[in-house]
C-alpha atoms as one frame of an Amber mdcrd trajectory, in Angstrom:
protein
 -17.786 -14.955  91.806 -21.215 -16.649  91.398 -23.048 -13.551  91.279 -20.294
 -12.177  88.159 -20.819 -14.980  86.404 -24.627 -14.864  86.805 -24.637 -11.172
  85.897 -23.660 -12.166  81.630 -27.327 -13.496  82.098 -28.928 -10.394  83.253
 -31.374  -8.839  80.869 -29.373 -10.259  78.113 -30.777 -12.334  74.984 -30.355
 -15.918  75.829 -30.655 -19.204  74.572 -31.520 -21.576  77.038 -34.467 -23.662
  78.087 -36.361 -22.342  80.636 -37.338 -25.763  81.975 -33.837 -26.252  82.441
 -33.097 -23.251  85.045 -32.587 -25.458  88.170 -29.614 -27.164  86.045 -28.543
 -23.687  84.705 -28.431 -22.077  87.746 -26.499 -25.180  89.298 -23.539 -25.047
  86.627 -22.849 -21.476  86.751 -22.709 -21.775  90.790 -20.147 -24.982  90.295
 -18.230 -23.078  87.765 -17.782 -19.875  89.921 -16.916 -22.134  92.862 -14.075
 -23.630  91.046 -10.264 -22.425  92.353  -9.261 -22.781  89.110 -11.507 -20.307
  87.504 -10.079 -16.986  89.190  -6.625 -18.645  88.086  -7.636 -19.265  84.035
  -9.400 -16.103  83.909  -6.481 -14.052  84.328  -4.647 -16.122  82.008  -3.368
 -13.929  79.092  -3.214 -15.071  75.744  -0.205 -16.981  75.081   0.817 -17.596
  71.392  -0.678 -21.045  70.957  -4.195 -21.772  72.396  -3.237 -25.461  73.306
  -0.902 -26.428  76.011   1.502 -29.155  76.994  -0.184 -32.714  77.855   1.239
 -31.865  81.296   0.616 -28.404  81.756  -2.040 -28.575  84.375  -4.469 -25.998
  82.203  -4.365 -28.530  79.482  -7.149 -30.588  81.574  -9.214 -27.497  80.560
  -8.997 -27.519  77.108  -9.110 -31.131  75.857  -8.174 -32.287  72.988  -8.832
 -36.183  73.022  -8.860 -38.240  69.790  -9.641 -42.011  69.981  -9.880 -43.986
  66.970  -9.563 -41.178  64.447 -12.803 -39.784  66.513 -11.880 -36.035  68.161
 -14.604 -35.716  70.781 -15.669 -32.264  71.453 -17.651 -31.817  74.886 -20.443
 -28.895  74.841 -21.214 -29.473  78.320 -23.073 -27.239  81.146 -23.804 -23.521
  80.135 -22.159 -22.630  77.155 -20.206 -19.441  77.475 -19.368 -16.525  74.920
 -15.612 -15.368  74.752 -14.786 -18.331  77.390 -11.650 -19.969  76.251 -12.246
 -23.214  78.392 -14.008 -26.447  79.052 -15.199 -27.028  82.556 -16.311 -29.980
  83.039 -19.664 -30.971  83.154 -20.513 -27.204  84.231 -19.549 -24.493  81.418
 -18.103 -24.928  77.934 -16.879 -21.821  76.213 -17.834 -21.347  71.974 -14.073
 -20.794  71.815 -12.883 -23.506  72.954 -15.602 -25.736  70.940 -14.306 -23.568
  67.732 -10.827 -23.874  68.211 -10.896 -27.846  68.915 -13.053 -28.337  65.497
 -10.921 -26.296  63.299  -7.945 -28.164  64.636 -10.107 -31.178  64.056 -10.364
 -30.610  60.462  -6.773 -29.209  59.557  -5.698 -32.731  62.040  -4.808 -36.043
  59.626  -5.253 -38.251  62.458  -8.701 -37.443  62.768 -11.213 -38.956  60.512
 -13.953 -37.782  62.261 -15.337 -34.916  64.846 -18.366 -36.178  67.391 -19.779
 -33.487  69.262 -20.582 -34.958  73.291 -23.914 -32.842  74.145 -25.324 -32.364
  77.712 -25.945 -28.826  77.661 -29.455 -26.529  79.207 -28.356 -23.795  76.394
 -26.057 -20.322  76.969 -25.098 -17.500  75.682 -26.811 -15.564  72.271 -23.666
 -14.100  71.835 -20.976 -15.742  69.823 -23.047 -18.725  69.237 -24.325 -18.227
  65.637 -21.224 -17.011  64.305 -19.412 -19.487  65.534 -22.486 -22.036  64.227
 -22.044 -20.563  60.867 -18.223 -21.045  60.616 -18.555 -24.669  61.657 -21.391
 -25.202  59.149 -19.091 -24.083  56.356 -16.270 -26.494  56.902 -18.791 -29.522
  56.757 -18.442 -31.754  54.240 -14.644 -31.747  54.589 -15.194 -34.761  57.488
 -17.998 -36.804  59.249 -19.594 -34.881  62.249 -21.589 -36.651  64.393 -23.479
 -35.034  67.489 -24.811 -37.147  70.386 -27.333 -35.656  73.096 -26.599 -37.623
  75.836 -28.556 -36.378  77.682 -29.650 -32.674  76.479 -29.083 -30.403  73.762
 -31.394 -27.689  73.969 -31.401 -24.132  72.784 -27.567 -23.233  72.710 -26.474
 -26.908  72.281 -28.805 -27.834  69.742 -27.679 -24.947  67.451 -24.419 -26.432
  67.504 -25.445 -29.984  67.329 -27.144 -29.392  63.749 -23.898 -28.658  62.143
 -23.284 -32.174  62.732 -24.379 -34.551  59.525 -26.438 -37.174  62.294 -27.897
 -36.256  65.624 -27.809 -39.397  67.481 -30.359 -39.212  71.210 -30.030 -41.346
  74.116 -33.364 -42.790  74.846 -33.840 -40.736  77.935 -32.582 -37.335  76.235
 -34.305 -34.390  74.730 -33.228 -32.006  71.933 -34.877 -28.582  70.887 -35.649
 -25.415  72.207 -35.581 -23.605  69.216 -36.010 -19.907  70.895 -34.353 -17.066
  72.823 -35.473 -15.624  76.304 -34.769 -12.870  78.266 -35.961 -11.082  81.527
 -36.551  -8.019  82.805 -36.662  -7.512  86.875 -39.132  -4.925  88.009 -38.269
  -4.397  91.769 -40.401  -0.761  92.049 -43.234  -2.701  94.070 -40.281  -3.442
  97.061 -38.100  -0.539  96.680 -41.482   1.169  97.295 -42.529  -0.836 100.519
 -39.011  -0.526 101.927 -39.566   3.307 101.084 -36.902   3.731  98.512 -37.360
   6.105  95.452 -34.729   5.521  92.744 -34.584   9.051  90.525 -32.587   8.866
  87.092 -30.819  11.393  85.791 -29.693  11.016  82.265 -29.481  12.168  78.789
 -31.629  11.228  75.990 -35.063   9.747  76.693 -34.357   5.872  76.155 -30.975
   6.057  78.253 -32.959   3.922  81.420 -35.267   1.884  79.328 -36.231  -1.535
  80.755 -34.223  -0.384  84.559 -35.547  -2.645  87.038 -36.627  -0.082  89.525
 -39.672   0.914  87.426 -42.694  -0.743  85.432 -41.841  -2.187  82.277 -43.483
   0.563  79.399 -45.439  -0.714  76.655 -43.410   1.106  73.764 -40.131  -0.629
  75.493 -41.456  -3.548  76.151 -42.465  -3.970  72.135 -38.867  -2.874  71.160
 -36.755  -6.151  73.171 -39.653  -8.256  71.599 -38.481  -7.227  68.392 -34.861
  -7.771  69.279 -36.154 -10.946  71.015 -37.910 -11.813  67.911 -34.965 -11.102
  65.210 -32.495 -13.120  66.852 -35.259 -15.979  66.898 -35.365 -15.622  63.104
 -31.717 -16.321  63.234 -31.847 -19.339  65.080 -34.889 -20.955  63.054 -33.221
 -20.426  59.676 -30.044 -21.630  61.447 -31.554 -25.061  62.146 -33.522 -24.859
  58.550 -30.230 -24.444  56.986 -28.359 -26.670  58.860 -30.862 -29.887  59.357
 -32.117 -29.193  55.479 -35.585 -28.842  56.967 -38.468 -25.799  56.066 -38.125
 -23.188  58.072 -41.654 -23.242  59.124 -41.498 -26.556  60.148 -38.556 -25.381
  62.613 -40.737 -22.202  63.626 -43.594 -24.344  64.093 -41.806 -25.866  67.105
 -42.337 -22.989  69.139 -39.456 -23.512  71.372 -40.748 -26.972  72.809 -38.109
 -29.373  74.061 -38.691 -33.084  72.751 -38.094 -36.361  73.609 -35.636 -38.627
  71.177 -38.320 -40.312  69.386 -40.270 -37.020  68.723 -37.421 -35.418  67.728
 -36.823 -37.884  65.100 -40.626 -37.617  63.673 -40.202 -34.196  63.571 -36.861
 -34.215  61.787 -34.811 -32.656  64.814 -32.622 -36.098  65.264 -31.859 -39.007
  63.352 -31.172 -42.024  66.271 -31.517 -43.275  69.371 -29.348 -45.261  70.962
 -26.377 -45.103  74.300 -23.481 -43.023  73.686 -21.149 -45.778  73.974 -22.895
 -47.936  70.876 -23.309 -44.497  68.910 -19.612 -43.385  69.099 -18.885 -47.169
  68.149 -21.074 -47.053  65.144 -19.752 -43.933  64.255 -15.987 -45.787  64.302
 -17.304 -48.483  62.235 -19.229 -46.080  59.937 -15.566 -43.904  59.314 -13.816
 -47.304  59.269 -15.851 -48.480  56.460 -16.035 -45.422  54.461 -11.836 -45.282
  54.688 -11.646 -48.526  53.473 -14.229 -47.995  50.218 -12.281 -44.771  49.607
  -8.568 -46.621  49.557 -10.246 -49.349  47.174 -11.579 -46.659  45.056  -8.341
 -44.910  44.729  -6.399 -48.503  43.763  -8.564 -49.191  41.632  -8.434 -45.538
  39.950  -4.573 -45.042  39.723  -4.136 -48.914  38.504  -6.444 -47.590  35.700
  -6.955 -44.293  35.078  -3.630 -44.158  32.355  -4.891 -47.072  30.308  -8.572
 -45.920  30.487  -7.445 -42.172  29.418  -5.265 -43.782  26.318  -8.148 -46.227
  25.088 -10.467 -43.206  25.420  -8.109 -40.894  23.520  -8.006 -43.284  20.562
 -11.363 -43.881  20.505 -12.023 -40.401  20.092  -9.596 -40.228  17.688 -10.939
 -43.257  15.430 -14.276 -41.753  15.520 -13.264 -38.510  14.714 -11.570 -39.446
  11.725 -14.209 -41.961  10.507 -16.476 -39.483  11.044 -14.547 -36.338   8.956
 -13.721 -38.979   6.154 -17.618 -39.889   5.835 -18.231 -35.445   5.490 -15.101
 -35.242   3.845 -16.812 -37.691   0.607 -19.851 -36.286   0.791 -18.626 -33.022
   0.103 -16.503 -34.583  -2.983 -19.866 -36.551  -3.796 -22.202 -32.944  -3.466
 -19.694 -31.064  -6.017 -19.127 -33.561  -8.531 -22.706 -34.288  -8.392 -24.016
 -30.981  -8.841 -26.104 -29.459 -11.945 -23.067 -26.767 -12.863 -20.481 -29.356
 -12.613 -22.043 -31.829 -15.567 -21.001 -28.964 -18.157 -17.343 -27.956 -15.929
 -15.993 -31.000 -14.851 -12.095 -29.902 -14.570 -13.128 -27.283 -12.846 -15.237
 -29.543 -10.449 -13.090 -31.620  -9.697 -10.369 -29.214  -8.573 -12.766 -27.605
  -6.493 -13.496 -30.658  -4.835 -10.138 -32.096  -4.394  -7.803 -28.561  -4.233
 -10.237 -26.756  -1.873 -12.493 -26.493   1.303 -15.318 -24.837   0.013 -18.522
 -26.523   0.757 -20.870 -27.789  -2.115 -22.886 -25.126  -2.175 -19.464 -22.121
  -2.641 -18.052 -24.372  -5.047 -21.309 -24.333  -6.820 -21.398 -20.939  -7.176
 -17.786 -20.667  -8.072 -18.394 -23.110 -11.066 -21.520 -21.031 -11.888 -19.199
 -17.872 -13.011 -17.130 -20.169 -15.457 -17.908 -20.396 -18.715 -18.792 -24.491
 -19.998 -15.743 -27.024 -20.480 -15.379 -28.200 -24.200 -16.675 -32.044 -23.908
 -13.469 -33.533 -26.218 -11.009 -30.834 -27.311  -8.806 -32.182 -30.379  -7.448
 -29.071 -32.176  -5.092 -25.725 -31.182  -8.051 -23.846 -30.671  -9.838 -26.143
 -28.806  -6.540 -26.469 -26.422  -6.207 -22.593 -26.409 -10.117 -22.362 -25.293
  -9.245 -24.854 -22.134  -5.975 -22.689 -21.396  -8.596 -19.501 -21.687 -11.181
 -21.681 -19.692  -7.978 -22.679 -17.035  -6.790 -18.904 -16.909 -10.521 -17.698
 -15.855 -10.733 -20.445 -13.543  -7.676 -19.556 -11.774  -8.354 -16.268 -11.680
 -12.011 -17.169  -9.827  -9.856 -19.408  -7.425  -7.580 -17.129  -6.236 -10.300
 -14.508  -5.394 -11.783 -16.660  -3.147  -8.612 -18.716  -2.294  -5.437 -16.917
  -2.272  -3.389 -19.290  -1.433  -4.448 -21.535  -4.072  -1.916 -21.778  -6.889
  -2.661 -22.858 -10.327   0.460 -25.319 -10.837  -0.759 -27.976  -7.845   0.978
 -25.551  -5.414   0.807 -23.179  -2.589   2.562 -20.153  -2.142   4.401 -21.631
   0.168   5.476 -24.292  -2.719   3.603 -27.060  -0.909   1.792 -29.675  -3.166
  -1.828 -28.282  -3.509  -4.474 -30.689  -2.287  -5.173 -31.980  -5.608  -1.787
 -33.105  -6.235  -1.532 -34.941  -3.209  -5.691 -36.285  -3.745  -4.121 -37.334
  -7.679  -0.954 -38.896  -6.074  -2.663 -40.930  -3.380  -5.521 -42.266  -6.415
  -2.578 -42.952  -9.021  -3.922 -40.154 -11.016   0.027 -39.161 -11.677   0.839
 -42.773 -13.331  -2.121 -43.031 -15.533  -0.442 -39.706 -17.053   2.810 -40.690
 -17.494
């Protein structure tokens, strides 16, 4: 079993820290010594991922929430398409994934802490699975703590978290991706053992162990090597809000917790147990402003919304009654309205036009008689009025010349002339 579990390693794109192999190699050898694993790993899908509390292959998928905190371990090698969480030996991305989207969809939890003590793992699935997280943040707190280690694998997945707390004797970072490639021609050779290929096209045994390592092949898995690196440095760029050639500039160096924070890798140091409680405190606190902030918003928010609305409405009006007279003012006012006053004033009063149409509506009218006093003087106004009305309802057609609209409405001169007490003064 160890040697299966080894062989997802073998000349595959990893991210793990290489000063960590004694630990990696001594997870995967506790994981494939487990009884359980040959068990869980022929486990089918069933239709929900989580189990019973006392189904005994609920122990290997935790879900454990503790003052609104959901803990999520990312512990020992982490594992692509492994459903399960082992311990202190192997965590699988699925598992991790399907805990924090539960998380976030949960009401009881307030906030997700990620529990890191992890040499790195698998390439594969990781930044997917990164990138899915990093798009539900903001919805709740995330905290991640490295007590002790998140490096390579485990730090990608600690930056989705909005803090990186480090225990004073951890390390983060590891910013890279390794792989390997076994040349064994040198012993096959001394035991007298010639390996012969036989294969179609001319790259189908590039990078076999039984041979030297060619240049040209060589060059192409650095490039692969150095693509997927890409990935990971904008990854942490992205996620940690930092340049990505600061993160590149790392180089794939592990750090301690207080160079990590000068660097801008971490945030904290401090012991799990007094990070997790701060963290408590910290959602505690935050719940608390939010509730006061919404009492304080719905005991409000009506009366604040009327007393704005009739503000708005008081200023509105003042302010169209201030235009509204100094468009009266502007007609009146004007050069052409000294010799057609009648005429003026029914522009100003009966109509909309601006100062400057009505100006050039009274310009087209012939001059007002100052006192009229005999029939023909009376027969020139009704001349005058007939021309005038006949202007006015080019321009304004629904302008009548009795005070009226067409739709027998009082024109906006008889209701200007009834409001000033024009209408008595002519009786």
């Amino acid at each position: 079993m160890l040697e299966a579990v080894l062989a997802r390693f073998k000349d595959a794109p990893s991210l793990v820290a290489p000063e960590q192999q004694a630990t990696f190699e001594g997870c995967l050898s506790a994981l494939a010594k487990s009884p359980d694993l040959p068990k869980l790993m022929a486990e089918r899908a069933s239709n929900d991922f989580w189990f019973a509390p006392d189904d005994w292959r609920s122990h290997y998928r935790p879900y454990n929430v503790k003052d609104g905190i959901l803990t999520i371990p990312v512990k020992g090698v982490l594992l692509h398409d492994f459903p399960w969480s082992f311990g202190s030996w192997a965590t699988g991305y699925e598992y991790i994934w399907q805990a924090f989207s539960r998380g976030m969809e949960d009401g009881s939890v307030r906030g997700i802490a990620f529990h890191c003590h992890s040499p790195g793992g698998d390439v594969a699935g990781n930044f997917d699975m990164v990138d899915k997280m990093f798009a539900m943040r903001g919805r709740k707190p995330i905290r991640a703590f490295a007590h002790e280690a998140a490096y390579s694998a485990a730090y990608s997945i600690a930056s989705v978290a909005d803090k990186i707390v480090v225990s004073r004797t951890g390390g983060v970072g590891s910013i890279g991706v390794v792989t390997a490639h076994w040349d064994v021609s040198k012993a096959f050779d001394e035991a007298g053992i010639k390996i012969t290929f036989i294969h179609f096209g001319k790259h189908k045994v590039d990078g076999n162990p039984f041979e030297a390592l060619k240049p040209e092949v060589k060059a192409r898995i650095q490039k692969r090597i150095d693509d997927l690196g890409e990935v990971f440095v904008s990854t942490v760029a992205r996620n940690r809000g930092m340049d990505a050639a600061e993160v590149k500039a790392t180089e794939a160096l592990t750090y301690s917790a207080q160079e990590a924070i000068e660097i801008g890798l971490a945030d904290d140091v401090g012991p799990l147990d007094d990070a997790v409680a701060a963290f408590a405190a910290d959602l505690t606190a935050t719940s608390e402003g939010d509730e006061q902030m919404s009492d304080f918003t719905q005991a409000q928010y009506d009366e604040g919304v009327s007393a704005a609305k009739a503000a708005g409405k008081a200023e509105g009006m003042k302010e169209g009654a201030t235009a509204e007279r100094a468009r009266i003012a502007a007609i009146l006012d004007s050069d052409v309205a000294k010799e057609r006053p009648a005429a003026a004033r029914m522009l100003a009063f009966d109509t909309d036009k601006d100062a400057e149409s009505a100006a050039a509506s009274l310009a087209k009218l012939p001059a007002e008689a100052a006192a009229p006093s005999s029939k023909e003087d009376d027969k020139a106004d009704k001349t005058n009025g007939q021309k005038f009305d006949a202007e006015m309802k080019k321009d304004q057609p629904k302008v009548g010349a009795e005070g009226g609209d067409e739709e027998g409405k009082p024109s906006r001169a008889a209701r200007t002339a009834s409001l000033m007490g024009w209408d008595d003064k002519k009786k």
